[in-house]
N, C-alpha and C positions, 0 to 999 in steps of 0.2 A: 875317071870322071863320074860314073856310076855311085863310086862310095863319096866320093866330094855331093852329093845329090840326095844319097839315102836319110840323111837325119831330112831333107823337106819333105820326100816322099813317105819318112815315117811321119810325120808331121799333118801333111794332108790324107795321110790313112786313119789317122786317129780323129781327123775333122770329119771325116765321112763317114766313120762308126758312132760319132757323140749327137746323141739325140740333142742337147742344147744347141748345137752347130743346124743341125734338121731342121730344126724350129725355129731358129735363125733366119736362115735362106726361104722357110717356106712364106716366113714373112715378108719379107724383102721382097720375095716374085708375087706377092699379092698387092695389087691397086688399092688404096684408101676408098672408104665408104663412098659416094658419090653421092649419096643422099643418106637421110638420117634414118632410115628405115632398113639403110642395108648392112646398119651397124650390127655387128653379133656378138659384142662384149661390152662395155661401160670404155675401158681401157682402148678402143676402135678411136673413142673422140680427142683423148691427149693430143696426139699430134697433131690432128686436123689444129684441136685451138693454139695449139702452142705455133702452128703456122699462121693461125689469120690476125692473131694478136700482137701487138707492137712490144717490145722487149719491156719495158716498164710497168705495163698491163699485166702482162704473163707474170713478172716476177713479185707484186704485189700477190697475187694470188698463188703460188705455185712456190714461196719462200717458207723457209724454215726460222728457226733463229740458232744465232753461235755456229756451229758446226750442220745444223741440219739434222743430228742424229735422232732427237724425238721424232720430228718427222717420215724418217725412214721406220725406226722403232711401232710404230702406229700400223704400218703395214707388217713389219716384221713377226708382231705377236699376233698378227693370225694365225699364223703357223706353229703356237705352239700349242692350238687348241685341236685335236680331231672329235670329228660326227663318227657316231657308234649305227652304222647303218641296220636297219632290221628288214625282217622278210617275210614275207604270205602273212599278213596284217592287215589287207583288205583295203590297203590306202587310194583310191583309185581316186580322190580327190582331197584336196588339203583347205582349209578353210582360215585365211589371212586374216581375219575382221578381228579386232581389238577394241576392248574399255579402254579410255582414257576421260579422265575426268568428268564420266559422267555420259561422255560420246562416245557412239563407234566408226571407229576409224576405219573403212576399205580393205587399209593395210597396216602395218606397221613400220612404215619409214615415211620420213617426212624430210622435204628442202630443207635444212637449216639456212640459219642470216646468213650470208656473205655483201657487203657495204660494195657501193658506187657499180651496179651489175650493168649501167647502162657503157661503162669502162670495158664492158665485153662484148657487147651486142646493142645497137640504138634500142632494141624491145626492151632490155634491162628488165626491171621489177614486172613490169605487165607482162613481157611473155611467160617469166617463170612461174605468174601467176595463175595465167590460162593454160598452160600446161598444166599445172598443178589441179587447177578445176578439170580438165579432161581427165586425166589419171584418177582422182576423185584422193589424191594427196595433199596434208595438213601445210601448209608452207607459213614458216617463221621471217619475219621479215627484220633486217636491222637497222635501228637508229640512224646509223652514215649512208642510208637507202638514197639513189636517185630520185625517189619517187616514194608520193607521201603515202600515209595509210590507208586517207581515204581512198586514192584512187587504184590501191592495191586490191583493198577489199572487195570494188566492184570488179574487179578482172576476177577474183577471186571465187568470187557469188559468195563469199563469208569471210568475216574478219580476220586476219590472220593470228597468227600469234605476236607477240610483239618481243625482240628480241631489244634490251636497255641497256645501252651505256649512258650508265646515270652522269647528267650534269652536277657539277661539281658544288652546286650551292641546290637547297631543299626548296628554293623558292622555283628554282628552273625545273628541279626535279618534278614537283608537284603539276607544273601545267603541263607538262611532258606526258606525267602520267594523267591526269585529265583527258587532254586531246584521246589518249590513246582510247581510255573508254569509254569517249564521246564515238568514237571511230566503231564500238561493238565489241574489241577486244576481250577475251574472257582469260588468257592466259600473259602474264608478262615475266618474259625470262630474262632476269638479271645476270651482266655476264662479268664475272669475276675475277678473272685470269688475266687480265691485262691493267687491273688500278696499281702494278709496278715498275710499268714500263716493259720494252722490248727489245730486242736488238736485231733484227730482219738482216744480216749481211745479204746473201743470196739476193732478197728485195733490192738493196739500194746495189750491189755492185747489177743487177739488169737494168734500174733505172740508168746508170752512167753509160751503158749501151745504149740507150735511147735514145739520138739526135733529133727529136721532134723537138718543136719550141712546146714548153709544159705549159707555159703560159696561155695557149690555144682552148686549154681545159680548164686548168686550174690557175684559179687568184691568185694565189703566191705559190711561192717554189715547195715541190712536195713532201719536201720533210719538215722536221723540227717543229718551234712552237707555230707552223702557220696552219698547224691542223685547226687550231680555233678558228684561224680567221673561214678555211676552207668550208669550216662547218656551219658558218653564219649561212654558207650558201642551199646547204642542203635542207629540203622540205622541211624535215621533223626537227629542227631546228629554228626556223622563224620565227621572231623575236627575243629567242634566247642567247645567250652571251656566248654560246658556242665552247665552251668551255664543257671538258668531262672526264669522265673517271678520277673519282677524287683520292688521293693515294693511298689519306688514311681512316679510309671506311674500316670500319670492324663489325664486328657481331650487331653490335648496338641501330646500324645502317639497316640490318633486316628487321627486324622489332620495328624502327619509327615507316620502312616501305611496308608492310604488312598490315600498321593500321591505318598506311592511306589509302590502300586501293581495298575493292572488291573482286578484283582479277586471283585467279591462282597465281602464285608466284613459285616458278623455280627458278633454281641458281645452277647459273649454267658455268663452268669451269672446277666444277669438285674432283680431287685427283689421290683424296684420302679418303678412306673411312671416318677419321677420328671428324674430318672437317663434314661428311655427311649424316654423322650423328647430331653434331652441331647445329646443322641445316634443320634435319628436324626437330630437334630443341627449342630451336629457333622458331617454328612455324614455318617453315617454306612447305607450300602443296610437293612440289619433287624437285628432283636437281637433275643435273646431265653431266656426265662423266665425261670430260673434254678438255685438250687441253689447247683449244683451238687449229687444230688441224695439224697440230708439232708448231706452231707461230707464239707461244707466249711462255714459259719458262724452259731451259734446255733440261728438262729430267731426265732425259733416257729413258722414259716408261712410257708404254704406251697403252693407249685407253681403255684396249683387250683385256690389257693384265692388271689393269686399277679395279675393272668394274668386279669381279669378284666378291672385291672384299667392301666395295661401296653397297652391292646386295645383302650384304648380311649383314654389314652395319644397318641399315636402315630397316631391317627387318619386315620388310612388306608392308610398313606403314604409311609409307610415302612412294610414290612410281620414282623410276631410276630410268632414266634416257640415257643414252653413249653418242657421242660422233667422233669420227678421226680413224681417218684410213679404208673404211669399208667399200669397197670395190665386188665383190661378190655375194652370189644369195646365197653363199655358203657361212660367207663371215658374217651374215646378217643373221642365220639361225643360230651361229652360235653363242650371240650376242644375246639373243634371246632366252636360247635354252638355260643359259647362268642365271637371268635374272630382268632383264630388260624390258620394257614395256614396247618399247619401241627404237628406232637408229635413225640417226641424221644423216643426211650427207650434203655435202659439198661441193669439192672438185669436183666430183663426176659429172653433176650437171650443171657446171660453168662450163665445163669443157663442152658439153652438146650445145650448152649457150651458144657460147661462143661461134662454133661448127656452124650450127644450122638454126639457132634462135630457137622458137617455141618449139618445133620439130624434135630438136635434138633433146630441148628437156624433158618432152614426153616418152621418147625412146628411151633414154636412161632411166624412167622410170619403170616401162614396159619389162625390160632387161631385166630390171634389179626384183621385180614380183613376178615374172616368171620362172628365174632361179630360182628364190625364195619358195615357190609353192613345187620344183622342182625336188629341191633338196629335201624338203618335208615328206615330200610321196614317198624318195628314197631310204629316208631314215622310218620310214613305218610312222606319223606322225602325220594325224586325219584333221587337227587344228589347234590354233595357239592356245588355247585354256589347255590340251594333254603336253604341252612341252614341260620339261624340267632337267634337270640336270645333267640325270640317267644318258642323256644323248648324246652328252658330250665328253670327253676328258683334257686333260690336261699333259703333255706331253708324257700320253700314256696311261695318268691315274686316272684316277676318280676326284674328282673335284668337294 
């Protein structure tokens, strides 16, 4: 009976030497945050949201497209970057404050858009905004927003950025952008990566989990063409036809938005070089290397491994932003160290949304600049003007 036994026994001998199994179980015997302050990683909040949000919710946010593999891919290629740690450098404080067009930023990460936040928490756009204001971070607001600009900007105490899904006709386009720089607006990021459509599987097979009536929320049923009608309903759509991203924008669409506005204008969705030389050919102030969270074409690349050669294409002429996948202040410096002005994020604080409202998006914030000025002490790196490449490698080289 003994040897009938021994392959389990060798089995849970090798569970109990593997550190992945350790790490496992220490998880397991550990209680979820009970408040948002007793969070100690960015990654503490997933579960909480993914438990207080209804399966339709979650999976609007938390979808991939096709397979999901860009998405995973976004996370993946951090790991193919290492930090070149340095020593007795005197770092005994790191200094976070960044140029950006003219301003200095706090920090260098900022809330990017994410559409209808009040579908996560009744605060929606105002808390992310007031947390945003306490942390004293840049927050990007999107077009499909619950809640309009204006009354973002005062939660805000300053306009935000304005993140545009351009309406499909120039006449909608032009009052859109008006409103916006009626609102104080000095930045509007055009977002690119979706005027071809998407394919969300992940999204809709959690929406068919969903037994809530939709209807409860939304004006017509959640997919297909009723997103026009859905978006009659939203702020920064009022009076417009609700109609947007027009499919066959080209080069020619930045030139005629360029000499509408007096706003900077970057374009958010660049995943080439050749298309961020374009960019600034074209006059765009900067772009943002994104390819919507893994949510808009299935490339298998992820943002890590674009932004590289998006910095050298643009040769310092224009600032270069990234979002997609950054969960650590580790993958935050070495976003930087390549090339970056600055890093979005996302998930991580829908997820504290979610959790604990303004609380949890402030701790996400806390988190992600405490690492950040953590890793910096660690690499001998006293503040962002001395970062450069030097710091980092690429699965081993030199970059």
């Amino acid at each position: 009976m003994s040897r009938a036994f021994s392959p389990r026994r060798e089995f849970l001998r090798f569970l109990a030497a593997s550190p992945f199994a350790a790490s496992t179980l220490a998880q397991d015997s550990v209680p979820a945050p009970a408040s948002a302050k007793d969070a100690i990683n960015v990654m503490d909040f997933e579960p909480l949201a993914r438990q207080a949000l209804p399966p339709a919710h979650w999976g609007y946010m938390a979808t991939g497209v096709d397979d999901d593999v860009t998405l995973r891919m976004n996370r993946e290629a951090m790991s193919h970057y290492q930090l070149r740690a340095r020593r007795l450098v005197g770092a005994a404080t790191a200094d976070i404050k960044t140029q950006v067009f003219g301003a200095t930023w706090d920090m260098p990460i900022y809330i990017s858009a994410v559409g209808s936040l009040k579908a996560f928490h009744p605060g929606g756009e105002l808390a992310a905004a007031r947390a945003a204001r306490a942390q004293k971070a840049v927050q990007m607001l999107s077009t499909v927003a619950s809640t309009s600009v204006e009354d973002v900007a005062k939660a805000l105490g300053t306009p935000p950025w304005y993140q545009l899904y351009m309406p499909t006709t120039w006449d909608d386009t032009e009052k859109m952008v008006r409103r916006v720089e009626a609102a104080g607006c000095t930045v509007l990021t055009w977002t690119i990566d979706l005027l071809s459509g998407r394919n969300t599987e992940t999204g809709m097979r959690f929406a068919r989990m969903d037994k809530r009536d939709c209807m409860s929320c939304h004006v017509a049923n959640p997919t297909g063409s009723s997103t026009t009608a859905r978006n009659r309903t939203r702020p920064m759509f009022a009076g417009l036809s609700g109609e947007m991203n027009p499919p066959g924008a080209d080069w020619s669409y930045v030139d005629r938005l360029k000499k509408m506005t007096g706003m900077k204008l970057v374009l958010k969705g660049i995943d080439t070089g050749e298309d961020a030389r374009l960019a600034r050919e074209h006059g765009a102030d900067g772009v943002i290397v994104s390819n919507h969270g893994g949510r808009a074409a299935e490339t298998g690349r992820g943002t890590m491994d674009i932004l590289p050669e998006v910095v050298d294409a643009v040769g310092g002429q224009i600032p270069v932003f990234v979002d997609g996948g950054f969960r650590r202040g580790t993958d935050i410096l070495k976003a930087l160290a390549i090339g970056a002005r600055a890093v979005g994020i996302a998930r991580p604080y829908i997820w504290g949304l979610s959790a604990f409202g303004q609380e949890g998006v402030e701790r996400v914030l806390e988190i992600l600049r405490a690492e950040l000025i953590l890793s910096m002490r660690q690499c001998g790196i006293p503040s962002i003007d001395q970062l450069s490449r030097a710091a980092v490698l690429r699965n081993g080289a030199k970059l």
